[in-house]
PDBQT receptor file of N, H, CA, C and O in Angstrom, charges set to zero:
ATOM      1  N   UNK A   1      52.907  95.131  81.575  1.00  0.00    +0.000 N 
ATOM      2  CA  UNK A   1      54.170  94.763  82.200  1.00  0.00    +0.000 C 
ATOM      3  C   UNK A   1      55.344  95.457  81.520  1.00  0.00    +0.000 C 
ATOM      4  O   UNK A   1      56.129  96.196  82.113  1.00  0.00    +0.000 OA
ATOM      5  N   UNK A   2      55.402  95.102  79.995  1.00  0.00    +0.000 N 
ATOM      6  H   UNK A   2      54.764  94.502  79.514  1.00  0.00    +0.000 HD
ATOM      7  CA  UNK A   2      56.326  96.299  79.262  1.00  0.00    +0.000 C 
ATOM      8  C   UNK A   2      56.085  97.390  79.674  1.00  0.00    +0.000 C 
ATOM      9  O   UNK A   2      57.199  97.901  79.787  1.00  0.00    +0.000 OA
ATOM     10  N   UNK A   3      55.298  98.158  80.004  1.00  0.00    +0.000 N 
ATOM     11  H   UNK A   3      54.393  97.743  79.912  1.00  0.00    +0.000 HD
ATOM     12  CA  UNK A   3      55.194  99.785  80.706  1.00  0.00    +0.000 C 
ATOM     13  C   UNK A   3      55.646 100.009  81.890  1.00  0.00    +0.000 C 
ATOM     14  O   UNK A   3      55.796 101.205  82.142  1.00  0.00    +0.000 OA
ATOM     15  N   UNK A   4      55.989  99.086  82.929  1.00  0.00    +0.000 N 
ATOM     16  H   UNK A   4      55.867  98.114  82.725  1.00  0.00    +0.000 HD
ATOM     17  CA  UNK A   4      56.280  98.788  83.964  1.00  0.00    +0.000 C 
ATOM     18  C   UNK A   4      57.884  98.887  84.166  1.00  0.00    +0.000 C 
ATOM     19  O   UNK A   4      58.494  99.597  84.967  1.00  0.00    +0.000 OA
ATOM     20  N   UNK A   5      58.439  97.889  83.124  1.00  0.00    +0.000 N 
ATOM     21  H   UNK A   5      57.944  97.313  82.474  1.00  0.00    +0.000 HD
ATOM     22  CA  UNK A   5      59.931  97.575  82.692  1.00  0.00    +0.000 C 
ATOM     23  C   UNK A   5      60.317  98.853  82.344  1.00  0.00    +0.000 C 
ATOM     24  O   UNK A   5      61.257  99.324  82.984  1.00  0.00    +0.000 OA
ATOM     25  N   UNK A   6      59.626  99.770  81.159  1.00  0.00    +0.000 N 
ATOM     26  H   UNK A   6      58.862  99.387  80.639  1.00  0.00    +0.000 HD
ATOM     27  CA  UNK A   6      60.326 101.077  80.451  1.00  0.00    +0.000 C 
ATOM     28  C   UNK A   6      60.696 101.983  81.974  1.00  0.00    +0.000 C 
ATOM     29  O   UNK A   6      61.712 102.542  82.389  1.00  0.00    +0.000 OA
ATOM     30  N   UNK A   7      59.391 101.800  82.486  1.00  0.00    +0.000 N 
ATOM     31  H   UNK A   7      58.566 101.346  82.150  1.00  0.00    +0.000 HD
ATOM     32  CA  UNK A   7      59.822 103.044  83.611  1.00  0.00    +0.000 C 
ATOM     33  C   UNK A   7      60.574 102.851  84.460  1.00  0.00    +0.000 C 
ATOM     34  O   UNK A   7      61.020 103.811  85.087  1.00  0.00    +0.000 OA
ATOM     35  N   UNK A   8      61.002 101.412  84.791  1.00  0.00    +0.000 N 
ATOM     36  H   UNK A   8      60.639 100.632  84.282  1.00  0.00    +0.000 HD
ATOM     37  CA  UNK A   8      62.278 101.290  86.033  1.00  0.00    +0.000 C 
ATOM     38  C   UNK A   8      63.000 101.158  85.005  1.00  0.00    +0.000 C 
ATOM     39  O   UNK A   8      63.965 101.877  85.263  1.00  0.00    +0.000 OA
ATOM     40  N   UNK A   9      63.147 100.768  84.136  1.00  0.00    +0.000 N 
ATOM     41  H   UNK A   9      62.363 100.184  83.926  1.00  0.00    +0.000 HD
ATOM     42  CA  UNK A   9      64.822 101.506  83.190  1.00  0.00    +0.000 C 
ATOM     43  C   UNK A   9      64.847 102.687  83.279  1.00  0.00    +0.000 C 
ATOM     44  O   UNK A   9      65.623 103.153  84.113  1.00  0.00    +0.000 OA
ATOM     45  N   UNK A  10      63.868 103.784  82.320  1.00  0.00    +0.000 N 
ATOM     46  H   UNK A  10      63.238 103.406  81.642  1.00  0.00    +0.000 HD
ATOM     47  CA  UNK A  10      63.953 105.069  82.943  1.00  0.00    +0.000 C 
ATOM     48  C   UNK A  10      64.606 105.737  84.699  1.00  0.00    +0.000 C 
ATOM     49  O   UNK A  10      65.453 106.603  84.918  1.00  0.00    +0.000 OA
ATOM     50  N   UNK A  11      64.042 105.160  85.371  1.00  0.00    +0.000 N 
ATOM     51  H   UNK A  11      63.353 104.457  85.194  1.00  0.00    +0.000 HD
ATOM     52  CA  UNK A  11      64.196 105.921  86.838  1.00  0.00    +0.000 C 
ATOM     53  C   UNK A  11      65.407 105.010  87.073  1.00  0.00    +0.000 C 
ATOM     54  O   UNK A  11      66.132 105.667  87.820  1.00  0.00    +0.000 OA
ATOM     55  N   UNK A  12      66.051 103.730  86.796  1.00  0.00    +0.000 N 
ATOM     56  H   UNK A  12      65.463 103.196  86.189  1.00  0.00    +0.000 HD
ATOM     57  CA  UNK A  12      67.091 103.690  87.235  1.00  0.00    +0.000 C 
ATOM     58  C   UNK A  12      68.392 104.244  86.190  1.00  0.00    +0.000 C 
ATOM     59  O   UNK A  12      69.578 104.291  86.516  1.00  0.00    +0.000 OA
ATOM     60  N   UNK A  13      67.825 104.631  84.894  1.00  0.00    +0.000 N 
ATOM     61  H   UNK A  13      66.862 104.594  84.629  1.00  0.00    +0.000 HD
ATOM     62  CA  UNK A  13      68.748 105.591  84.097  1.00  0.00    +0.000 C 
ATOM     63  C   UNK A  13      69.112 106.783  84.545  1.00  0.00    +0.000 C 
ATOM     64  O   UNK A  13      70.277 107.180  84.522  1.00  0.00    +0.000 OA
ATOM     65  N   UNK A  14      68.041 107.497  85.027  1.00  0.00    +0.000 N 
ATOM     66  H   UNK A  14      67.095 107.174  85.045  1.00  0.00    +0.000 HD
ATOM     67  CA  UNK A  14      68.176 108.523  86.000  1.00  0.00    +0.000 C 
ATOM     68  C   UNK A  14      68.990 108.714  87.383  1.00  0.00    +0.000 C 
ATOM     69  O   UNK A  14      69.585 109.735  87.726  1.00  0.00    +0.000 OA
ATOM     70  N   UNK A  15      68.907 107.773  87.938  1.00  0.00    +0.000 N 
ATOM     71  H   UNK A  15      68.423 106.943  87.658  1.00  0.00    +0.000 HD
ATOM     72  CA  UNK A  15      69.576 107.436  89.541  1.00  0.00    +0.000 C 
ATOM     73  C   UNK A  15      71.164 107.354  88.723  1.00  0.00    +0.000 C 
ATOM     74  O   UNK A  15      72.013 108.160  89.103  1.00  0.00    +0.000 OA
ATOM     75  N   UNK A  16      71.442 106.594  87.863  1.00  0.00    +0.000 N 
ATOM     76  H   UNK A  16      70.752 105.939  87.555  1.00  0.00    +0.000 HD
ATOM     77  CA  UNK A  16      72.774 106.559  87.545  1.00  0.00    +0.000 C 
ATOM     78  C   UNK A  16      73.659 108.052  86.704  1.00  0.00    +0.000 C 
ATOM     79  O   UNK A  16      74.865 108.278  86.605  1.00  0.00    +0.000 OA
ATOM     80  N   UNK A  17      72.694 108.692  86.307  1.00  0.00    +0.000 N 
ATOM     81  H   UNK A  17      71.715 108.508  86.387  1.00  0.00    +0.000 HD
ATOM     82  CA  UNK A  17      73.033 110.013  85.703  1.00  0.00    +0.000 C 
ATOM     83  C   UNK A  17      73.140 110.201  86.684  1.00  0.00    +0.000 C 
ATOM     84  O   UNK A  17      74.338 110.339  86.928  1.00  0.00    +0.000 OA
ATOM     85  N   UNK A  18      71.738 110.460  88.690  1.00  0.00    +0.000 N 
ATOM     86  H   UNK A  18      70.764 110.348  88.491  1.00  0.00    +0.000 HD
ATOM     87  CA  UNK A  18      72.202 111.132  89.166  1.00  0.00    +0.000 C 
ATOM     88  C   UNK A  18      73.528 110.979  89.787  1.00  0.00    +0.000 C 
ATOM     89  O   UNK A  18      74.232 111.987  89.849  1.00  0.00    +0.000 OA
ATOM     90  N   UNK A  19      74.088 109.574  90.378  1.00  0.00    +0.000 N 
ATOM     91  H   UNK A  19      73.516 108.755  90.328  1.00  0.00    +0.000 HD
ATOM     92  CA  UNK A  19      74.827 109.147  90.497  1.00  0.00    +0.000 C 
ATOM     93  C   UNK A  19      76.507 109.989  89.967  1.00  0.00    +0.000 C 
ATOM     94  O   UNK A  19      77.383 110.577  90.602  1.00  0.00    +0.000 OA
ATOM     95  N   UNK A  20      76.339 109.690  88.697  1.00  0.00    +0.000 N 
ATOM     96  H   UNK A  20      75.627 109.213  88.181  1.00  0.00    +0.000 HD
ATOM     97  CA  UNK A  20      77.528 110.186  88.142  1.00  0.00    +0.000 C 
ATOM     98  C   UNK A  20      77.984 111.889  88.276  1.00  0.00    +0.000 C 
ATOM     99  O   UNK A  20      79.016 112.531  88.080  1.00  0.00    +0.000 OA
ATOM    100  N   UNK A  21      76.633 112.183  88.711  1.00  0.00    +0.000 N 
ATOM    101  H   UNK A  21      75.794 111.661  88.871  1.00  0.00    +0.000 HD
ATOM    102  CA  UNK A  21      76.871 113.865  88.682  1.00  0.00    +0.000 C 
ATOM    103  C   UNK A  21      77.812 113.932  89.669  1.00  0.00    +0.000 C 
ATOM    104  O   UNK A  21      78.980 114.263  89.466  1.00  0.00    +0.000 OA
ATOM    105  N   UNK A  22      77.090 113.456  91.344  1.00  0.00    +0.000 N 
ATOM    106  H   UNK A  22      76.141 113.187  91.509  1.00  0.00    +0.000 HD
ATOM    107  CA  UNK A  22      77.672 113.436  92.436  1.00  0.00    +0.000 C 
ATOM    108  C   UNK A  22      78.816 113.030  92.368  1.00  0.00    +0.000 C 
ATOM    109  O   UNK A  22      79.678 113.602  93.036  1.00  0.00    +0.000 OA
ATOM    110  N   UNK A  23      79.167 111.874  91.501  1.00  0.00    +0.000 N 
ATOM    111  H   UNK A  23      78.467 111.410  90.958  1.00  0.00    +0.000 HD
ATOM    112  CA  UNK A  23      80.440 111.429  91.355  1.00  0.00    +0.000 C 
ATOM    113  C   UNK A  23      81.994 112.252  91.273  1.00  0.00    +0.000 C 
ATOM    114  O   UNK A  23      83.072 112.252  91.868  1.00  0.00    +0.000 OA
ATOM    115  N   UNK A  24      81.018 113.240  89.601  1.00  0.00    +0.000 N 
ATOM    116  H   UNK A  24      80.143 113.239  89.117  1.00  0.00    +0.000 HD
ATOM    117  CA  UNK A  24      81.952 114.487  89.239  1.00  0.00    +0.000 C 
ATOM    118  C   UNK A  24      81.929 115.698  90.402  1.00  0.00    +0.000 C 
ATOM    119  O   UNK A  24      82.939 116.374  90.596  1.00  0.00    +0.000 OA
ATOM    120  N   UNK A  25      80.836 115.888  91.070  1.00  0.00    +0.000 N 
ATOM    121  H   UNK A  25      80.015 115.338  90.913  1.00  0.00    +0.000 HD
ATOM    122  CA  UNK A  25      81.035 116.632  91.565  1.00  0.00    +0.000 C 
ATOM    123  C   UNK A  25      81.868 117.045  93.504  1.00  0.00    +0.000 C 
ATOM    124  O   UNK A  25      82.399 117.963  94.130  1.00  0.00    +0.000 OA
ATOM    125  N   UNK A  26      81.433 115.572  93.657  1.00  0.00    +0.000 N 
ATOM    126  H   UNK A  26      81.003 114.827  93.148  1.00  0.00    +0.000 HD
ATOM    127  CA  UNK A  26      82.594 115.236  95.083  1.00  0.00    +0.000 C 
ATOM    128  C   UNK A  26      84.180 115.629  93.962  1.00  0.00    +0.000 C 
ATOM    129  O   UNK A  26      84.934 116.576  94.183  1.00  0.00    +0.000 OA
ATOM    130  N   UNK A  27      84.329 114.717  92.915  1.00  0.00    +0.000 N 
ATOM    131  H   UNK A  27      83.716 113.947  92.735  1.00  0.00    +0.000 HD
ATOM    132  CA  UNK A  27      85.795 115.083  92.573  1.00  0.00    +0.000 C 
ATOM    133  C   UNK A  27      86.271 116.342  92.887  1.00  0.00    +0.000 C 
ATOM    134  O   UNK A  27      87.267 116.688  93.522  1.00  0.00    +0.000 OA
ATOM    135  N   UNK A  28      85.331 117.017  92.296  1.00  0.00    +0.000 N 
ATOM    136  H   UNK A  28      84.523 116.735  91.779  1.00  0.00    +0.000 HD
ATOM    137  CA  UNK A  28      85.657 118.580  92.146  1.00  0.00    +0.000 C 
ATOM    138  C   UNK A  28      86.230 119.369  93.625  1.00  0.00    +0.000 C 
ATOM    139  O   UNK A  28      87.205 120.079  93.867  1.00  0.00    +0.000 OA
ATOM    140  N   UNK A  29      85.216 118.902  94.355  1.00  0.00    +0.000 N 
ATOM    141  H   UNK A  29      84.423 118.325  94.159  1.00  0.00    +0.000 HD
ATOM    142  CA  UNK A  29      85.191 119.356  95.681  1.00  0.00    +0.000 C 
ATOM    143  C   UNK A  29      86.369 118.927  96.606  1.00  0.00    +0.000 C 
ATOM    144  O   UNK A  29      86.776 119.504  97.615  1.00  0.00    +0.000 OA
ATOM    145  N   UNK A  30      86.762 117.934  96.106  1.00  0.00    +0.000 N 
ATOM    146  H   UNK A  30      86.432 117.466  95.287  1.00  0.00    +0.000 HD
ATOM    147  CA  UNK A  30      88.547 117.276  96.833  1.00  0.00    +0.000 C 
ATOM    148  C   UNK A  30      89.320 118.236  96.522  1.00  0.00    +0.000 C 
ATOM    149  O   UNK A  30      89.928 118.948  97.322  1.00  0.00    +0.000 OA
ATOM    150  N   UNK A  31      89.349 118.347  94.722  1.00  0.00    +0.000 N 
ATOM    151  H   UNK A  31      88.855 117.769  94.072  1.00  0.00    +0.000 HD
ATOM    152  CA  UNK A  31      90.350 119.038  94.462  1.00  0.00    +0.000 C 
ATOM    153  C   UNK A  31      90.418 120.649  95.236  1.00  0.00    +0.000 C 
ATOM    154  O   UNK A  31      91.380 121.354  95.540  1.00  0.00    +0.000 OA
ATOM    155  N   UNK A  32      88.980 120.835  95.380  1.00  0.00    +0.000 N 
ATOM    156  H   UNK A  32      88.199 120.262  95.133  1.00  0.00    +0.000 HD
ATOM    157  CA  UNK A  32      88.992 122.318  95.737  1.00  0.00    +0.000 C 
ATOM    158  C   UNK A  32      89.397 122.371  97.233  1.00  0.00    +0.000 C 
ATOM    159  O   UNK A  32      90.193 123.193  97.687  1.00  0.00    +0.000 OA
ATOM    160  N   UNK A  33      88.822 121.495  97.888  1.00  0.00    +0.000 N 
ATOM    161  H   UNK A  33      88.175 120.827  97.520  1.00  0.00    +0.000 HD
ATOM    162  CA  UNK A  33      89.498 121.194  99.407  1.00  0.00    +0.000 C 
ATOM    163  C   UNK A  33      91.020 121.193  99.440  1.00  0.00    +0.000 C 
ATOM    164  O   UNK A  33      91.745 121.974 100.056  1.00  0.00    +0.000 OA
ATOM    165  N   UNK A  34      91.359 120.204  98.688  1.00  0.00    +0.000 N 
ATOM    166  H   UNK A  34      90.770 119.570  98.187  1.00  0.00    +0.000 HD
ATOM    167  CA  UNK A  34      93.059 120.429  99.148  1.00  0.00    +0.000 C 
ATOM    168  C   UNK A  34      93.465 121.585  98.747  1.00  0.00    +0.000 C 
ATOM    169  O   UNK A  34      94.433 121.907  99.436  1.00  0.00    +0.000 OA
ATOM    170  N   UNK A  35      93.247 122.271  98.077  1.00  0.00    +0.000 N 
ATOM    171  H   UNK A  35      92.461 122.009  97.517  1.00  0.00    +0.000 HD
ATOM    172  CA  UNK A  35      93.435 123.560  97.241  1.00  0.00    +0.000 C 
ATOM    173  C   UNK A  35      93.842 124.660  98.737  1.00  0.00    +0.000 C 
ATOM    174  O   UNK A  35      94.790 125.283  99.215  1.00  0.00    +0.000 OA
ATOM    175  N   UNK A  36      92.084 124.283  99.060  1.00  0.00    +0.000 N 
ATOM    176  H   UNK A  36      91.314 123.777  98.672  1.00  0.00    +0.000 HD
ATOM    177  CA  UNK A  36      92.126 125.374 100.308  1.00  0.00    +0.000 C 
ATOM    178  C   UNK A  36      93.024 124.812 101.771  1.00  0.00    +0.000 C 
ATOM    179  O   UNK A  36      93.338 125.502 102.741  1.00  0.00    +0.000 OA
ATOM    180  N   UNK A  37      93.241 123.645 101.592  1.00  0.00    +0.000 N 
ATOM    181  H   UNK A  37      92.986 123.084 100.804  1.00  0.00    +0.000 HD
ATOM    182  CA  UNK A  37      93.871 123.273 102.792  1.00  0.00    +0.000 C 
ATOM    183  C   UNK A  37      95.484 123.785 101.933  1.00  0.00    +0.000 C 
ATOM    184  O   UNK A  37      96.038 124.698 102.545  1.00  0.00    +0.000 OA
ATOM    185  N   UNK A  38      95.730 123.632 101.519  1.00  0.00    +0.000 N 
ATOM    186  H   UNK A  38      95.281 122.890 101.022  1.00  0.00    +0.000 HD
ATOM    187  CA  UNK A  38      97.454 124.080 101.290  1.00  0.00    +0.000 C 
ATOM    188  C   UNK A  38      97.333 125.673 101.155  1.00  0.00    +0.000 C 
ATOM    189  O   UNK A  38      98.230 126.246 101.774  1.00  0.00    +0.000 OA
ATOM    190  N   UNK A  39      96.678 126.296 100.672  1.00  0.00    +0.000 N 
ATOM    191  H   UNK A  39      95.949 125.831 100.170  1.00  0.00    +0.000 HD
ATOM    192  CA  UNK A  39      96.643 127.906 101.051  1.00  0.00    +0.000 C 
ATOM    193  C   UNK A  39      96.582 127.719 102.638  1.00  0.00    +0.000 C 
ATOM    194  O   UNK A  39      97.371 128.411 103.281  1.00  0.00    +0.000 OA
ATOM    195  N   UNK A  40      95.742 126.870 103.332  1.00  0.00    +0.000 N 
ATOM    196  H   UNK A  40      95.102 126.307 102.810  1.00  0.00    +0.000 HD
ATOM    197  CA  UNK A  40      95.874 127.116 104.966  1.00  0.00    +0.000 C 
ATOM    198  C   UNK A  40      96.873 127.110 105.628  1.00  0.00    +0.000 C 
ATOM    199  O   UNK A  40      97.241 127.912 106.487  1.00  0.00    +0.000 OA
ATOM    200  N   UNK A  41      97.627 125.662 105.022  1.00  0.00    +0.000 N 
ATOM    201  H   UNK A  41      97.329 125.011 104.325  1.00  0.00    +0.000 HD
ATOM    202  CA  UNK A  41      99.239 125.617 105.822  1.00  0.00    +0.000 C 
ATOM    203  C   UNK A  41     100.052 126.737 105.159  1.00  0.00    +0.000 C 
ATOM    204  O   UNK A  41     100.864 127.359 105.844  1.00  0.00    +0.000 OA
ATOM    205  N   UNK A  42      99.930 126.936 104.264  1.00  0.00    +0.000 N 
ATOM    206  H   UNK A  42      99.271 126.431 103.708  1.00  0.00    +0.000 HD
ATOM    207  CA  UNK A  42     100.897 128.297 103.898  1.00  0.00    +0.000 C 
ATOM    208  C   UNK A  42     100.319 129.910 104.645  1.00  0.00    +0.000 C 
ATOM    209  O   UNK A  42     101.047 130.900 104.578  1.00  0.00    +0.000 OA
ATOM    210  N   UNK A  43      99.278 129.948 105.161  1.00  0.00    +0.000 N 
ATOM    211  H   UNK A  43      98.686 129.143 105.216  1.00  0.00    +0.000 HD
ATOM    212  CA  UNK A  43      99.020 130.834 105.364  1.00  0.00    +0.000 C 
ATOM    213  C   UNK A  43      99.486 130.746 107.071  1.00  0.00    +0.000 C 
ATOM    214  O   UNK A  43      99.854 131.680 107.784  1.00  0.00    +0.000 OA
ATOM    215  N   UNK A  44      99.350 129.491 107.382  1.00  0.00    +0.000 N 
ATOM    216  H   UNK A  44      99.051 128.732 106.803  1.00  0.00    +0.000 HD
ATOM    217  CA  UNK A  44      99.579 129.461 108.830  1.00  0.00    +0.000 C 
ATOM    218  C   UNK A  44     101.224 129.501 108.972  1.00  0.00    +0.000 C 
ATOM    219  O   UNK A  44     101.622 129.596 110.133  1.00  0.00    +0.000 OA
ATOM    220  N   UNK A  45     102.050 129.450 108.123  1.00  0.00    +0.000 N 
ATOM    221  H   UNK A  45     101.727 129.372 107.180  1.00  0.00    +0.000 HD
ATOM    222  CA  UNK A  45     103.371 129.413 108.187  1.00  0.00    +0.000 C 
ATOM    223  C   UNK A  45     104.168 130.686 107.943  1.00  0.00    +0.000 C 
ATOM    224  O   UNK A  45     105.278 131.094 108.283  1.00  0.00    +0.000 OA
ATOM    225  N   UNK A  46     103.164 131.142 107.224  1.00  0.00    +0.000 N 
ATOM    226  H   UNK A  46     102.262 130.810 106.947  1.00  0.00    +0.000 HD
ATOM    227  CA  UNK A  46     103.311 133.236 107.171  1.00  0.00    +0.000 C 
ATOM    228  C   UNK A  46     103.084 133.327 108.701  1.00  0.00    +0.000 C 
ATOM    229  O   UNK A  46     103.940 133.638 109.530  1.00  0.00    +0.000 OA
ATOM    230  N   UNK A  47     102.100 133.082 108.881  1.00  0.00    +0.000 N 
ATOM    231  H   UNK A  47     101.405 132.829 108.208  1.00  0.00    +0.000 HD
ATOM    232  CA  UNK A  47     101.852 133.354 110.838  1.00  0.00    +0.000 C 
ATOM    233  C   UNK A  47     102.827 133.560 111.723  1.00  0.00    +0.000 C 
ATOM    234  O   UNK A  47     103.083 134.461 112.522  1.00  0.00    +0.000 OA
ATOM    235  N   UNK A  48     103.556 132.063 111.283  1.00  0.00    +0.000 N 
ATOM    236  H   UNK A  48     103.348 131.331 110.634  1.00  0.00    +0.000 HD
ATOM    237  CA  UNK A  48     104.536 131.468 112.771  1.00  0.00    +0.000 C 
ATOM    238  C   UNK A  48     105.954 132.410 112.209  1.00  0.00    +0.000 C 
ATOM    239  O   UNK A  48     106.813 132.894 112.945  1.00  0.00    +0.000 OA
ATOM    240  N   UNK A  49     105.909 132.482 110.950  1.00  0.00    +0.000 N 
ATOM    241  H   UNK A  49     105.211 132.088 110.352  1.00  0.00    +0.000 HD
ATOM    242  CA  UNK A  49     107.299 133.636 110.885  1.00  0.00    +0.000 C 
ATOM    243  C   UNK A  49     107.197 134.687 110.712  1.00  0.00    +0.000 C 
ATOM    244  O   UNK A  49     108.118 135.315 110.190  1.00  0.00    +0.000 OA
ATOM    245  N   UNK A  50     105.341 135.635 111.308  1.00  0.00    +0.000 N 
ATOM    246  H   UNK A  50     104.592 135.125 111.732  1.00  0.00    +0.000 HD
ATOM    247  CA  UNK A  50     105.632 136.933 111.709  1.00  0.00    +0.000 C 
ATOM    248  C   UNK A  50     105.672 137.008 113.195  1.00  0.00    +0.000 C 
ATOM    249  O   UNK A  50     106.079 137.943 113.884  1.00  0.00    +0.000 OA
ATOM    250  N   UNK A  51     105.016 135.487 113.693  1.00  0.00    +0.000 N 
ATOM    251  H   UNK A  51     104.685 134.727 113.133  1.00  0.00    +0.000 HD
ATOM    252  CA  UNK A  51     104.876 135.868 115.079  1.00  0.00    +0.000 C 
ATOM    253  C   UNK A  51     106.326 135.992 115.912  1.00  0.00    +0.000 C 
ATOM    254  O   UNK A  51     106.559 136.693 116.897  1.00  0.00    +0.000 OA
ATOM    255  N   UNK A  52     107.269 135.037 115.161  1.00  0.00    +0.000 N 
ATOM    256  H   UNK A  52     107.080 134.468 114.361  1.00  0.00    +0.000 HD
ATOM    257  CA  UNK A  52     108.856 135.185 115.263  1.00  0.00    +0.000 C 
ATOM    258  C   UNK A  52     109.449 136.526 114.868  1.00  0.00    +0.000 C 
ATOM    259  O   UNK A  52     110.117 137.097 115.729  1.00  0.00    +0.000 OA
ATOM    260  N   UNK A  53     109.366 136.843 114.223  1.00  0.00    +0.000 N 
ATOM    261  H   UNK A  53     108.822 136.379 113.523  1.00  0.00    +0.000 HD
ATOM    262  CA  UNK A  53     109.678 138.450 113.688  1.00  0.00    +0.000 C 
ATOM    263  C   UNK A  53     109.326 139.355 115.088  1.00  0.00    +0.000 C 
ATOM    264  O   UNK A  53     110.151 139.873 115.840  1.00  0.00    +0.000 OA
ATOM    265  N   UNK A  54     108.327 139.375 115.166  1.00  0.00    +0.000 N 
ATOM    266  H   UNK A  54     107.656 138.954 114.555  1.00  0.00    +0.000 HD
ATOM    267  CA  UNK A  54     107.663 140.288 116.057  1.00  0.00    +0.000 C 
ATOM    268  C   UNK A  54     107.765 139.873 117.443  1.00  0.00    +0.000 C 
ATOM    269  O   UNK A  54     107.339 140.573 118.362  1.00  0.00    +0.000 OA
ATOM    270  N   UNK A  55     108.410 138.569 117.638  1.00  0.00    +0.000 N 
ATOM    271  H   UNK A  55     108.756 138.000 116.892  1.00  0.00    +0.000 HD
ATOM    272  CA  UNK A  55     108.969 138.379 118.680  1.00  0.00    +0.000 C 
ATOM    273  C   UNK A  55     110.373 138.809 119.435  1.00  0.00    +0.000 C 
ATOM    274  O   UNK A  55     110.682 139.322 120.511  1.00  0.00    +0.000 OA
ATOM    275  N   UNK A  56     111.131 138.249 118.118  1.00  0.00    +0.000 N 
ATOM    276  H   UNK A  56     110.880 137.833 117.244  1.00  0.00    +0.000 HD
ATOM    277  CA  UNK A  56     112.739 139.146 117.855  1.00  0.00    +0.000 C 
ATOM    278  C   UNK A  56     112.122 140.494 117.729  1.00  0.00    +0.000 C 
ATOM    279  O   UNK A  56     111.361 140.416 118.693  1.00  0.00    +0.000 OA
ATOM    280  N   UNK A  57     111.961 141.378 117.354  1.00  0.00    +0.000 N 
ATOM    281  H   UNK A  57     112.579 141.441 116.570  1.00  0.00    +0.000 HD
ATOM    282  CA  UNK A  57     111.477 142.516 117.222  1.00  0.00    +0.000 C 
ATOM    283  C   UNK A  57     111.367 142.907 118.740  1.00  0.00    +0.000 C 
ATOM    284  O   UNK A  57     112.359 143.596 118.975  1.00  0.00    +0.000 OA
ATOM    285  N   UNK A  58     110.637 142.781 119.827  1.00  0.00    +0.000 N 
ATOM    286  H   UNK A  58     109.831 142.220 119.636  1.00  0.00    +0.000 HD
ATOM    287  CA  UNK A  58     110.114 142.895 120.708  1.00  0.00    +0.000 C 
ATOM    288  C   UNK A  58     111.044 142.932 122.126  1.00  0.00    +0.000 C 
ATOM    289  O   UNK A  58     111.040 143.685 123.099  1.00  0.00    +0.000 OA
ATOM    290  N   UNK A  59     111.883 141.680 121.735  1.00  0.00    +0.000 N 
ATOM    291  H   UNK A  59     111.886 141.068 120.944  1.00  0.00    +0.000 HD
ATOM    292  CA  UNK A  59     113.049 141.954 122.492  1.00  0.00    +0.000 C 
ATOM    293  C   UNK A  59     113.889 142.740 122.104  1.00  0.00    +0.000 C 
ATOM    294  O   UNK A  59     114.855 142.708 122.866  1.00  0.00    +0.000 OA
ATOM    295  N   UNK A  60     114.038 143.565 121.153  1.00  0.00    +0.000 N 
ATOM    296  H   UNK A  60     113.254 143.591 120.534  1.00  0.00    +0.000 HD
ATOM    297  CA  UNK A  60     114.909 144.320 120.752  1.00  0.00    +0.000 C 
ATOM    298  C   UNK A  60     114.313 145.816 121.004  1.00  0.00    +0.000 C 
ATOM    299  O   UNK A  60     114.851 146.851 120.610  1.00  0.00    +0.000 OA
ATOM    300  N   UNK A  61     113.345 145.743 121.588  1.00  0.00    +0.000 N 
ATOM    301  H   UNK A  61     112.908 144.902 121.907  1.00  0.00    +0.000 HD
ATOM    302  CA  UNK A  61     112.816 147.257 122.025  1.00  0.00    +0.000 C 
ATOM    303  C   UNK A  61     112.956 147.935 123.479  1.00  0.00    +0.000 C 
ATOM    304  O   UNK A  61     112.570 147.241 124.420  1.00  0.00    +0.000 OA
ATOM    305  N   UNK A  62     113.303 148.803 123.674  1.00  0.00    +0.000 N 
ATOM    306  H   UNK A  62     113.616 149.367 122.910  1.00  0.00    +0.000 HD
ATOM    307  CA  UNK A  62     114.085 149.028 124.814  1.00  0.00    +0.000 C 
ATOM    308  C   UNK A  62     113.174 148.964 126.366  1.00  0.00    +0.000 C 
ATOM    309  O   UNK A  62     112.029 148.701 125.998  1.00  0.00    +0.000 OA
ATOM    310  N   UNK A  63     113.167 149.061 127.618  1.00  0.00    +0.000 N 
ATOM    311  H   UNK A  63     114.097 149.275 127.916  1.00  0.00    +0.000 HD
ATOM    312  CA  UNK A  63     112.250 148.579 128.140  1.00  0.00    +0.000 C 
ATOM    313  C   UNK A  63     112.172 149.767 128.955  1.00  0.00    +0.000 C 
ATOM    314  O   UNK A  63     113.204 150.311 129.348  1.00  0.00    +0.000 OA
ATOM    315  N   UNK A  64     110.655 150.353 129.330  1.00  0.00    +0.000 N 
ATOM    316  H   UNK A  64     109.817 149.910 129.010  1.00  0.00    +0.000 HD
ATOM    317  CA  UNK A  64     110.163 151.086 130.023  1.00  0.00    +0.000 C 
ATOM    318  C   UNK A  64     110.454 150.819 131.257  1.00  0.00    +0.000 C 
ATOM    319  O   UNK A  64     110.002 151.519 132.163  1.00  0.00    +0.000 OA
TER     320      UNK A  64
């Protein structure tokens, strides 16, 4: 029965290491998500003020 006990301590020592990995490693993955989501809105906001540029631009070109 003691041999029984060691090994579900063992395997639930384990589940909680694995546990904690996932833990650290979702963290990680937020941080890296928002990371990439704010490069997105900044990148999409370069967009909307070349597509304005090149809009003004466009009317300012003389017409065939």
């Amino acid at each position: 029965m003691s041999v029984s006990l060691d090994h579900l301590e063992r395997k639930v020592d384990q589940i909680l290491a694995v546990c904690a990995s996932l833990r650290d490693e979702n963290q990680t993955l937020r941080v890296h998500v928002a990371g990439l989501e704010a490069e997105k809105a900044a990148l999409a906001r370069k967009i909307d003020i070349t597509r304005e540029r090149l809009e003004a631009l466009m009317t300012r070109l003389p017409e065939e």
